[in-house]
VEXTITOR-668797 format. One record per residue (C-alpha): x, y, z. Coordinates in pm, whole numbers, padded with zeros to 5 digits, always signed. Example, Ala and Ser with C-alpha at 12.3 -4.5 7.8 and 13.67 -1.06 7.14 Angstrom:
# VEXTITOR-668797
+01230-00450+00780+01367-00106+00714
***
This chain:
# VEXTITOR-668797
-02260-03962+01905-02470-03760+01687-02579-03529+01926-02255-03451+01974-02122-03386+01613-02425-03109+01570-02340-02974+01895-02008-02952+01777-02106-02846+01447-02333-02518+01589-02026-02473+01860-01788-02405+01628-01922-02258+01323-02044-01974+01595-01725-01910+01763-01569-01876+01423-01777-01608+01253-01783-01409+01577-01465-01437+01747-01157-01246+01561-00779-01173+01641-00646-01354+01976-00907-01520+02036-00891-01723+01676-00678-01981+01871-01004-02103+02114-01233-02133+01741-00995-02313+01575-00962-02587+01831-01317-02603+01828-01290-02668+01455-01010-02912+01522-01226-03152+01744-01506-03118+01566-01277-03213+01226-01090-03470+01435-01468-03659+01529-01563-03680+01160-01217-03860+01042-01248-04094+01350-01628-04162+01212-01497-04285+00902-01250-04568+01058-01539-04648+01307-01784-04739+00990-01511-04960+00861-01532-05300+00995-01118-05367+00966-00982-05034+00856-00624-05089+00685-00377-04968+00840-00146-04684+00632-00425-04644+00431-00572-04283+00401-00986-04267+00429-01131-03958+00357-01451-03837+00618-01786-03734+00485-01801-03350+00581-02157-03127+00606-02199-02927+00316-02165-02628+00498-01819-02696+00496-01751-02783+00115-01389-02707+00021-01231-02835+00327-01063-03183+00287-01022-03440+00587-00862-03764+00569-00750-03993+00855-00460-04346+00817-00390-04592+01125-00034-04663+01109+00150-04889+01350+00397-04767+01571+00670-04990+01445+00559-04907+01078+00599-04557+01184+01012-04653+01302+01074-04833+01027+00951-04644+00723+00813-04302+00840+00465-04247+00721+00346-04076+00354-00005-03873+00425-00072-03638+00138+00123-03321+00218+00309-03436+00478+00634-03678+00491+00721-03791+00850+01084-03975+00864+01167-04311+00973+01309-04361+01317+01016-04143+01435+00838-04277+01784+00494-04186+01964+00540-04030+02272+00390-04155+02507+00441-04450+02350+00139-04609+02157+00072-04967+01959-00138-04740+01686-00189-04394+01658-00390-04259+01363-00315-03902+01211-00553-03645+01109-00483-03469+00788-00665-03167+00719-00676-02952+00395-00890-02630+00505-00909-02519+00119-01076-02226+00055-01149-02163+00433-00804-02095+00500-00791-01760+00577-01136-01766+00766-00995-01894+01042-00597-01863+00987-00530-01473+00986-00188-01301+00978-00120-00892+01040+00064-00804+00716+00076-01157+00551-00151-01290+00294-00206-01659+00244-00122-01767-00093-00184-02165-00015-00420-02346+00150-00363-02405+00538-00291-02771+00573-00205-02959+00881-00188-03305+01089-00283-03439+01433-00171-03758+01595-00415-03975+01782-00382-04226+01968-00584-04529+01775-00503-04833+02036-00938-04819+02110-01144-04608+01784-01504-04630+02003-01347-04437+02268-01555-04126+02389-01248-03898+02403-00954-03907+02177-00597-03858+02370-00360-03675+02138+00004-03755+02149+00322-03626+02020+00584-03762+01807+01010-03763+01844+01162-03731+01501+01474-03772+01656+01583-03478+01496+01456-03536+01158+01203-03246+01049+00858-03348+00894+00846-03215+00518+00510-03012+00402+00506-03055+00056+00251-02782-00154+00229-02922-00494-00022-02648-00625+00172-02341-00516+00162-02019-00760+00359-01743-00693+00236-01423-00717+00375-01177-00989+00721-01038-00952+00761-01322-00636+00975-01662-00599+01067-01858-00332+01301-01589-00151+01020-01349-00134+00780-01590+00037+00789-01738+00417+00645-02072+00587+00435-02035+00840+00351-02260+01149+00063-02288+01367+00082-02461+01623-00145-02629+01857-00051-02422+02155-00144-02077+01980+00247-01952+01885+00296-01833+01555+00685-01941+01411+00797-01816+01048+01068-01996+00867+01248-01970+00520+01118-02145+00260+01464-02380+00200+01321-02573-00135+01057-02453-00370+00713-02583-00256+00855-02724+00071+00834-02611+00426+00941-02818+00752+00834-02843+01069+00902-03067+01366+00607-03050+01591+00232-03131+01445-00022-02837+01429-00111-02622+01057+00117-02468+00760+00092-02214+00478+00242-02041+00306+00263-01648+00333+00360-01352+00171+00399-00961+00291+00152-00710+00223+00306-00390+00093+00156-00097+00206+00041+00129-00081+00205+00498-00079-00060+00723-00099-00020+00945-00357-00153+01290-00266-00335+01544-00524-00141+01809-00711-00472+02004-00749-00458+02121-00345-00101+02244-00380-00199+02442-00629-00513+02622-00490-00273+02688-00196+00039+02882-00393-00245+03058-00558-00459+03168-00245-00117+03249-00083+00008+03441-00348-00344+03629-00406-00306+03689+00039+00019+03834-00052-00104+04067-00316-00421+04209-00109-00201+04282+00136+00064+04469+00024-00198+04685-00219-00434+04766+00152-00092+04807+00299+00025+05095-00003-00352+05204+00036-00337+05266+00436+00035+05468+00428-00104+05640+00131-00470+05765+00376-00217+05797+00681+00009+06058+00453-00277+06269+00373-00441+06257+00639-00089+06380+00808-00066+06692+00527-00460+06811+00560-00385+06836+00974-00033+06996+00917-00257+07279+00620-00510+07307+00866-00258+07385+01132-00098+07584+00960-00472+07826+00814-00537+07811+01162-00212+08003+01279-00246+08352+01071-00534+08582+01150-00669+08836+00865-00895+09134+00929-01224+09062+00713-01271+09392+00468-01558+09447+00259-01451+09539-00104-01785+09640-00284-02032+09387-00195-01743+09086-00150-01613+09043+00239-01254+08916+00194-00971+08862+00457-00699+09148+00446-00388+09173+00663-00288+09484+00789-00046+09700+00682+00271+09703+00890+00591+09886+00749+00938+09792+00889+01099+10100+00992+01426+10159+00885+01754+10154+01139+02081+10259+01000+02362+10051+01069+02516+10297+01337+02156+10227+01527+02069+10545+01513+01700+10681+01350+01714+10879+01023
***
């Protein structure tokens, strides 16, 4: 029996620090049976365990914070007047199925290792996750434990959380229940009275509430380096763009002048000592308007 607990022990604390997301559901069944094997300890070291009483189990220090209790209840107790087991109310009328003479439930209180190993996308936890397993109790030195449902007949079991604080700004219409079940599924629900949730199948609860996701909110500072650096852009190039038809102008009138110097031919005379261009001399001659010559 002891080899087993510590092989349990090492089993699950290593699947849950290194397996995350979908595969939380395989570590926290390993935590589950190794939970469920420490409350059936404490009704073994009891010689006559009452039944409907609630005995707490001795947990390793390692796992300080977490609360586990275990009760034996009758199956005609359970019919008669439901069953009381800290968080969790279970209504009369209720039967084992398949049917037992005692079952014993597991009540768990993970404390402040609650959102180790319960993790929602976009929730936050803002209880503890608590939950409950039902046993079947007819033989507590059996090697395996054979876990059984119950039929409310209807009838939801209540999850009461005494301790709950809502966050700022938050009530009971801003928060949801939350259900996890022993099969893996996930199921939200409204929370229908303050500090209460309900549930009719066995498994963990908590209560959640939706992350907001914070707006960034961007710089001024690079808007304003851009206007400037476009505006500056703007500026250079409409002065290089004055500056090039400007060159292109001149550059057209020089050509044109030097087209023009380079059209009209002068004789070179020298006047003293000085060699200067000269054009020559050509008179118009005269014609009368009859066409004739004078």
């Amino acid at each position: 029996m002891k080899l087993k607990l510590i092989f349990l022990l090492v089993f699950g604390l290593c699947f849950s620090s290194s397996v995350h997301g979908s595969s939380n559901n395989f570590s926290n069944n390993s935590l589950d049976t190794f939970l469920q094997d420490f409350a059936f300890k404490a009704l073994v070291v009891r010689h006559r365990p009452l039944t409907g009483a609630l005995y707490k189990a001795n947990l390793p220090s390692n796992l300080s914070g977490m609360d586990v209790s275990i009760a034996r209840i009758r199956s005609r107790t359970l019919w008669t007047r439901g069953a009381n087991l800290s968080s969790f109310h279970i209504p009369s009328k209720t039967v084992p199925f398949p049917h037992v003479i005692r079952l014993a439930i597991v009540y768990q209180n993970l404390g402040n290792w609650s959102s180790h190993y319960y993790k929602i996308p976009g929730y936050s936890l803002i209880t503890s996750v608590v939950g409950f397993m039902v046993f079947d109790a007819s033989d507590t030195r059996a090697t395996s434990l054979r876990n059984i449902s119950l039929d409310t007949m209807g009838k939801p079991v209540s999850v009461h959380f005494p301790n709950l604080k809502f966050p700022n700004g938050m009530n009971s219409d801003s928060v949801k229940c939350v259900a996890f079940f022993i099969n893996g599924t996930i199921q939200f629900s409204d929370m229908i009275l303050p500090n209460v949730c309900y549930t009719s199948e066995q498994g963990h609860f908590s209560i959640v509430v939706g992350i907001k996701r914070k707006q960034m909110v961007r710089p001024w500072y690079p808007w304003v380096i851009g206007v400037v650096i476009g505006f500056a852009a703007l500026v250079l190039t409409v002065y290089f763009g004055l500056v090039f038809i400007r060159l292109v102008k001149t550059k057209r009138i020089q050509a044109m002048e030097r087209q023009a110097d380079e059209g009209v031919f002068f004789d070179n005379r020298w006047v003293g000592s000085s060699k200067i261009p000269s054009a020559a001399v050509t008179r118009t001659q005269p014609v009368l308007e009859n066409g004739g010559f004078p």
